[in-house]
C-alpha positions as CSV (number, residue, x, y, z in Angstrom):
1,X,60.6,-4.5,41.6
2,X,58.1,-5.1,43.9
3,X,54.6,-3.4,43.6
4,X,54.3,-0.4,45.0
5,X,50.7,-0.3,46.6
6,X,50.9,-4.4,48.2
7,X,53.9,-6.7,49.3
8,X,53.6,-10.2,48.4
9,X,55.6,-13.0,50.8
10,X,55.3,-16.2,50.5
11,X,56.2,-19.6,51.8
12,X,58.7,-21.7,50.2
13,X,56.5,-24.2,48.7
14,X,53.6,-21.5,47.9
15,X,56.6,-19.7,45.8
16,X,57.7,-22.7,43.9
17,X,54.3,-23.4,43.0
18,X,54.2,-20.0,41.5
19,X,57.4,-20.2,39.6
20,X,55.9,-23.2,37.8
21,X,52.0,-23.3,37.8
22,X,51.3,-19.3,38.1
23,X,48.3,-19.2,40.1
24,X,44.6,-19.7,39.6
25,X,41.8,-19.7,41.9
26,X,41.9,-23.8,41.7
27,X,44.8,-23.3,43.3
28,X,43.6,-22.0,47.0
29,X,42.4,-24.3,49.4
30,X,41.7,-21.9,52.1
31,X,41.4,-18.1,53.0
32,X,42.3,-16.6,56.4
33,X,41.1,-13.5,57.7
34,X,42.2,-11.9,60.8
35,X,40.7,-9.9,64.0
36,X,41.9,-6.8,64.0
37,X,39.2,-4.3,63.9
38,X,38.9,-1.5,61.3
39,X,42.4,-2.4,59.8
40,X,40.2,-5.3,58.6
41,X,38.3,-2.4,56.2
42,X,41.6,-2.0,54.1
43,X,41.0,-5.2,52.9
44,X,37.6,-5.1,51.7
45,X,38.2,-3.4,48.3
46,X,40.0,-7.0,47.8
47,X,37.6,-9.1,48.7
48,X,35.3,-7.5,46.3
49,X,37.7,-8.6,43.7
50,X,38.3,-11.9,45.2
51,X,34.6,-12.7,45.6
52,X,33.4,-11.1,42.5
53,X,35.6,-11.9,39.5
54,X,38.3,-14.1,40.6
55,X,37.5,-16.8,42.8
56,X,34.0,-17.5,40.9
57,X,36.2,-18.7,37.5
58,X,37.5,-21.7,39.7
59,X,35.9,-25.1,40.0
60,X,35.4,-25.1,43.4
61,X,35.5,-22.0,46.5
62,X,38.2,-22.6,49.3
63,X,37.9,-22.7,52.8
64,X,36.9,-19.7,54.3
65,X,38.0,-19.0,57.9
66,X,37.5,-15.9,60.2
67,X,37.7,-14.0,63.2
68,X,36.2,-10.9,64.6
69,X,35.7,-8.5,61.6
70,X,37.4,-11.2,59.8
71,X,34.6,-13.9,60.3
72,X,32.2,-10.9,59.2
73,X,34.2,-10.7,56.0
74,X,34.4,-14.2,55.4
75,X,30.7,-14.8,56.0
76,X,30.2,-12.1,53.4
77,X,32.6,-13.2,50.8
78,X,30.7,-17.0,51.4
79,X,26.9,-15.0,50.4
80,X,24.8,-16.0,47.5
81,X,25.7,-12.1,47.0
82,X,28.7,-11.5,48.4
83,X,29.3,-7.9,46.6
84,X,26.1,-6.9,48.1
85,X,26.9,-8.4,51.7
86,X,30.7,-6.6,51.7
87,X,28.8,-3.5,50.8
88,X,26.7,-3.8,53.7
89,X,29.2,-4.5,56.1
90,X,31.9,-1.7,54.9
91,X,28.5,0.9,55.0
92,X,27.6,-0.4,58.5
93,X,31.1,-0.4,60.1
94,X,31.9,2.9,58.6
95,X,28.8,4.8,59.5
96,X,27.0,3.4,62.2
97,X,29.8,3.2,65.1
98,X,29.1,7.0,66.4
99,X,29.9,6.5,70.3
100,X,29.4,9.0,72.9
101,X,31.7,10.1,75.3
102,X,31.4,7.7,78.3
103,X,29.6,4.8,76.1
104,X,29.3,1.4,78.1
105,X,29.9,-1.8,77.0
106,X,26.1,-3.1,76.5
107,X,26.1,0.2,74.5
108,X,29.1,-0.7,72.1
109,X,27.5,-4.1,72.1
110,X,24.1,-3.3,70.6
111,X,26.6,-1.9,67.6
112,X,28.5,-5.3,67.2
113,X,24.7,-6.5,66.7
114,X,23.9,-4.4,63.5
115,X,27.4,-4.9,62.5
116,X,26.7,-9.0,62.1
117,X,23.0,-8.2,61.3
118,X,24.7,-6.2,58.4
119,X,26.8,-9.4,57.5
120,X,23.4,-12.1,58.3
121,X,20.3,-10.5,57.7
122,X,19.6,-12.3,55.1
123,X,21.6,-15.3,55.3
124,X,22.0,-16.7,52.1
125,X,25.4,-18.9,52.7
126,X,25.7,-20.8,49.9
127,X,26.0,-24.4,50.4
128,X,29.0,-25.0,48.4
129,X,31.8,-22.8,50.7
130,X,32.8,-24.0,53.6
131,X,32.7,-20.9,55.8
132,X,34.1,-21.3,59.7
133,X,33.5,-18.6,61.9
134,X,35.6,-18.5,65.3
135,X,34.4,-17.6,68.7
136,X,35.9,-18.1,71.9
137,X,34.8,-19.3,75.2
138,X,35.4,-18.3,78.8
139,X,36.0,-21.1,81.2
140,X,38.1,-22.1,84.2
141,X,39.2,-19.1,86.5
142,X,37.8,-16.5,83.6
143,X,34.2,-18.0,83.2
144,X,31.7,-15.1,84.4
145,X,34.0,-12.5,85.2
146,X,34.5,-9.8,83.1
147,X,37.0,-7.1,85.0
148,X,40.7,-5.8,83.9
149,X,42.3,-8.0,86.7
150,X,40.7,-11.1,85.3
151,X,42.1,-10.5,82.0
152,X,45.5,-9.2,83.1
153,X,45.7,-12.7,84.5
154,X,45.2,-14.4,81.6
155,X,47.5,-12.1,79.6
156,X,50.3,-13.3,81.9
157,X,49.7,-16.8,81.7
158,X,49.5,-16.7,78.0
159,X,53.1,-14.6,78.2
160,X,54.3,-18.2,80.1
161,X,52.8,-20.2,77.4
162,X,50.1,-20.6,74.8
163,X,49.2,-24.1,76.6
164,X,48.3,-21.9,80.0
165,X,46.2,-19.6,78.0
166,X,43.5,-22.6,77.1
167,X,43.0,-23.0,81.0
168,X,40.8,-19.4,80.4
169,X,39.4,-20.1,76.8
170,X,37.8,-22.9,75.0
171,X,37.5,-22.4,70.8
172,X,34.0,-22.7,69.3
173,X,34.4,-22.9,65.5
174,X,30.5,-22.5,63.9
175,X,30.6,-24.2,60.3
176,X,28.5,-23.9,57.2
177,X,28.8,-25.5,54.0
178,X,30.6,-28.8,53.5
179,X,33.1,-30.4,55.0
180,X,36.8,-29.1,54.8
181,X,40.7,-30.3,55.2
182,X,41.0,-27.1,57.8
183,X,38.5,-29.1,60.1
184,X,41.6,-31.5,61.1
185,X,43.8,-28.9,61.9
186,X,42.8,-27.9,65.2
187,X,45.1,-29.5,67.0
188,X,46.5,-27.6,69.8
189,X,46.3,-27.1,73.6
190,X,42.4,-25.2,73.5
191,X,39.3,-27.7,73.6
192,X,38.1,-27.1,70.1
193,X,34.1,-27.5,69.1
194,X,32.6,-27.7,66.0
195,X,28.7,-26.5,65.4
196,X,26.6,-25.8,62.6
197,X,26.5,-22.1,61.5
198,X,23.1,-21.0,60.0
199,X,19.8,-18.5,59.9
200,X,19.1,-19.1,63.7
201,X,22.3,-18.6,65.1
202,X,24.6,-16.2,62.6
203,X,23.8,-13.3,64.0
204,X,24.9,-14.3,67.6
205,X,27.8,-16.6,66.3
206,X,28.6,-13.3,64.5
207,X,28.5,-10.8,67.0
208,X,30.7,-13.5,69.9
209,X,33.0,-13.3,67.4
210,X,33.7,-9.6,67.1
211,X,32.9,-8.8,70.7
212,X,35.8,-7.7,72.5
213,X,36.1,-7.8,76.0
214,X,35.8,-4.8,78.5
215,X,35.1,-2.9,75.5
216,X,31.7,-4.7,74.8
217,X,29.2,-7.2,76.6
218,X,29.9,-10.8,76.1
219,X,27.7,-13.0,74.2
220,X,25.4,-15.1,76.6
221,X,23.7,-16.9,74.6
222,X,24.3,-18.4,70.8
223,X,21.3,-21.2,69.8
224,X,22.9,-24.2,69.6
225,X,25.8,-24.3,72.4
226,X,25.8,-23.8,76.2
227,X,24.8,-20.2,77.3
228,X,28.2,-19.1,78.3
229,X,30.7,-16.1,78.1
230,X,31.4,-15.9,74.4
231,X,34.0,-13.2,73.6
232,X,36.2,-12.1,70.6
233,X,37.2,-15.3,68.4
234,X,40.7,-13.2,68.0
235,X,41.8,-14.1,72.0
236,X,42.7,-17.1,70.9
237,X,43.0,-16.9,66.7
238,X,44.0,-13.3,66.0
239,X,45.4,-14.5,62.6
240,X,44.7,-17.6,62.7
241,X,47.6,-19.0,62.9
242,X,47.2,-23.0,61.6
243,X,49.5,-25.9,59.9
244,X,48.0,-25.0,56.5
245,X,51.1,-27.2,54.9
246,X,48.8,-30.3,55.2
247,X,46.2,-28.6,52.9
248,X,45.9,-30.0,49.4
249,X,46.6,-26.7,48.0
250,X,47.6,-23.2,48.6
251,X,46.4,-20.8,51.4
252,X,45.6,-17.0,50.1
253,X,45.7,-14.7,53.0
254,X,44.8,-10.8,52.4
255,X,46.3,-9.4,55.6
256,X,47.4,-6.6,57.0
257,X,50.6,-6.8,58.4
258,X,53.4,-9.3,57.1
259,X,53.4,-12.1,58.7
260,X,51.0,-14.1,61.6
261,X,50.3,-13.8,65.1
262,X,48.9,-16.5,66.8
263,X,46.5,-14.6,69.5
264,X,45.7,-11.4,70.3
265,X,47.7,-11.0,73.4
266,X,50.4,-12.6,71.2
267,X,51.1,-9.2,69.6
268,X,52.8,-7.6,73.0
269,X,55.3,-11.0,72.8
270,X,58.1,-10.1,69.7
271,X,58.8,-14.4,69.7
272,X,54.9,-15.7,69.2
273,X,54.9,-13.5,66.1
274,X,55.3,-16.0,62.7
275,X,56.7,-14.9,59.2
276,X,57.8,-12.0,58.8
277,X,60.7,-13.7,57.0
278,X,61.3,-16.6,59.3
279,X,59.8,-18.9,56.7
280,X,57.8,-21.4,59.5
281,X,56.9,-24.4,58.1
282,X,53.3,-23.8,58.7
283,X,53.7,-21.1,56.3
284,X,55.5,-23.2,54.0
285,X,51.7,-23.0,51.3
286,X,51.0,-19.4,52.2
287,X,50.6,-16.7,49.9
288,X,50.5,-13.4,52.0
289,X,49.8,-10.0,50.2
290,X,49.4,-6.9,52.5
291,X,49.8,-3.0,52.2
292,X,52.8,-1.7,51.3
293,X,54.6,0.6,53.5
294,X,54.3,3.2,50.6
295,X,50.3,2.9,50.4
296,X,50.6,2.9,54.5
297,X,52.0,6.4,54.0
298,X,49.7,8.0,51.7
299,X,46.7,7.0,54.1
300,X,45.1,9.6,56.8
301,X,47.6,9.5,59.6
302,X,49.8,7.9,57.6
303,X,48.3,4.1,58.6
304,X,45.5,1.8,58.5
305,X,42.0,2.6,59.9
306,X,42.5,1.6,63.5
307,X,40.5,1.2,66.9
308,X,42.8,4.4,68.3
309,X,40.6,6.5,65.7
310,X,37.6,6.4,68.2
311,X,40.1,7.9,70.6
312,X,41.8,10.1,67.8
313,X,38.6,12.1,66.3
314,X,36.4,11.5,69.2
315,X,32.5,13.3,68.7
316,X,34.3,14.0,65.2
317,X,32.7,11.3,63.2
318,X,32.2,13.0,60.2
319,X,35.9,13.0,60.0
320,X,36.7,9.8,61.4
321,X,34.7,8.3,58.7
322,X,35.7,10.7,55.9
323,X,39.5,9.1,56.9
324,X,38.2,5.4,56.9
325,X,36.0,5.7,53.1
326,X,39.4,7.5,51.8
327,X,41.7,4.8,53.4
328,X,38.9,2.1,51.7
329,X,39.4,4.5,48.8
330,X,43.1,4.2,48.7
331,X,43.2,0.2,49.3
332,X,41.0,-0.2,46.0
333,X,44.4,0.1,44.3
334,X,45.6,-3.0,46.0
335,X,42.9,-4.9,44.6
336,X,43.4,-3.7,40.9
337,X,47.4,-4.4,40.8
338,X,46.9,-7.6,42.3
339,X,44.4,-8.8,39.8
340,X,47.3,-7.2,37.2
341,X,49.6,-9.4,38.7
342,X,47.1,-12.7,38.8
343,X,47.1,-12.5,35.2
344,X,50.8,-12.3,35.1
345,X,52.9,-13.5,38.1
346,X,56.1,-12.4,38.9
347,X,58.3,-14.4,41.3
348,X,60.7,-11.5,41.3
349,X,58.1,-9.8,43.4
350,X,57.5,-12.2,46.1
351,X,59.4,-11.7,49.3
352,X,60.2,-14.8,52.2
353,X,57.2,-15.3,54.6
């Protein structure tokens, strides 16, 4: 029967790996983490685990890759401390996004600064992860403008095709640590470039890639690259949606939802969405555990933390953040009947990605 706080789905190969081997941190060659805002808290009880007591009894870390508050979480995990970092980040997130009615965007953007300074300051990456942060670029048509109509333009040309959608966006991947399989797998219509991530420019790589257009102030300038228009790394990688299959191992992705949606405008367009039982071939080495539909239901409104919250409690912070450290609360049990599983995997349990 399948746990009742996390669903497990997994890709045909990941699944017959499992059935013979089990699974051990040696195992992973790579962690995803999605854009996605405050669902991304849920998920932070589980990286404690992951970071803290799992993945250090393995030979060697996997790739970490992220977006948005998933590049935040990923640069923590990747710490010399990463309990302390995680820490840092859930405290900062929860308590320090108190808007005011009528807030602007350089406003909201000051608050996506401490958010990465909770994440950077001090950067202590160790030198043995290979961490890769994702941030995306404005160019063509979209470079220097910032309005709804630009962006309503670029939502229908990425409706007509992914390939249209790299006319707008360029992908700027900032990497520390050595050098990893995931490197070669950016092969895809958006101009992909590749720069070291460390003290000088974390905080800015950080902040590009959890500012969110209209809602916040692009990034101008990250040392390092081009001053440009750096926005949201979720535009174009929500989930990070990659050929993992040509890893040499398995990819562990603590998510959210069930399966994997290419961009962020993806989510409005029912065929870009991947998994959710279609079994991809991309998939094919993925290990996917998310929240169960009967965790989702014992949670404050009866789902994840979410960006609608802000809307939902308004000046109410104290409650809005009450909801968040209980949903945090709640998601801890993930973590502890995964780790009972770890020990002692059952196949039974894992659904078709």
């Amino acid at each position: 029967m399948t746990d009742p706080v996390f669903r497990l789905r997994a890709g045909a190969r990941a699944l017959e790996h499992i059935r013979r081997n089990g699974l051990s941190p040696d195992d992973i060659a790579c962690i995803p983490a999605a854009a996605g805002g405050p669902k991304g808290l849920a998920l932070i009880p589980l990286d404690r685990w992951l970071f803290g007591e799992w993945l250090p009894r393995g030979k060697s870390m996997p790739t970490l890759v992220g977006a948005s508050i998933g590049a935040w979480r990923m640069s923590a995990g990747a710490q010399a401390d990463p309990l302390a970092a995680l820490d840092r980040l859930a405290q900062a997130y929860v308590h320090s996004q108190r808007y005011r009615v009528g807030v602007t965007p350089s406003e909201v953007a000051q608050k996506i600064v401490g958010l990465a300074e909770s994440v950077a300051q001090p950067w202590a990456a160790r030198p043995d992860v290979p961490l890769r942060v994702i941030v995306s670029r404005a160019v063509g048509p979209l470079a220097g403008r910032t309005s709804r109509t630009a962006f309503a333009r670029i939502a229908v040309s990425n409706a007509l095709s992914r390939a249209r959608l790299a006319r707008h966006l360029d992908r700027h991947v900032f990497a520390s640590g050595p050098v990893s399989p995931l490197d070669a797998l950016w092969q895809d219509p958006f101009a992909t470039q590749h720069h070291p991530l460390g003290a000088d420019n974390c905080v800015a790589a950080l902040t590009a890639s959890g500012s969110i257009p209209l809602i916040c102030d692009a990034v101008g300038h990250i040392p390092g690259v081009p001053d440009a228009h750096y926005w949201d790394g979720g535009l174009i990688d929500y989930h990070i949606h990659l050929p993992y299959h040509r890893l040499p191992g398995l990819t562990l992705y603590p998510h959210f939802v069930e399966g994997v949606v290419p961009g962020w405008l993806d989510k409005f367009l029912p065929w870009r969405k991947q998994g959710f039982g279609k079994g991809p071939e991309w998939l094919s080495s993925m290990l996917l555990i998310a929240p169960s539909p009967a965790l989702l239901a014992k949670l404050p409104n009866g789902k994840l933390p979410d960006r609608n919250d802000f809307y939902r409690y308004a000046l109410d912070h104290d409650a809005r953040e009450a909801a968040w450290r209980r949903a945090m609360g709640e998601c801890e049990r993930i973590a502890e009947a995964f780790a009972r599983w770890v020990e002692k995997p059952d196949p039974a349990q894992v659904l078709p990605l």
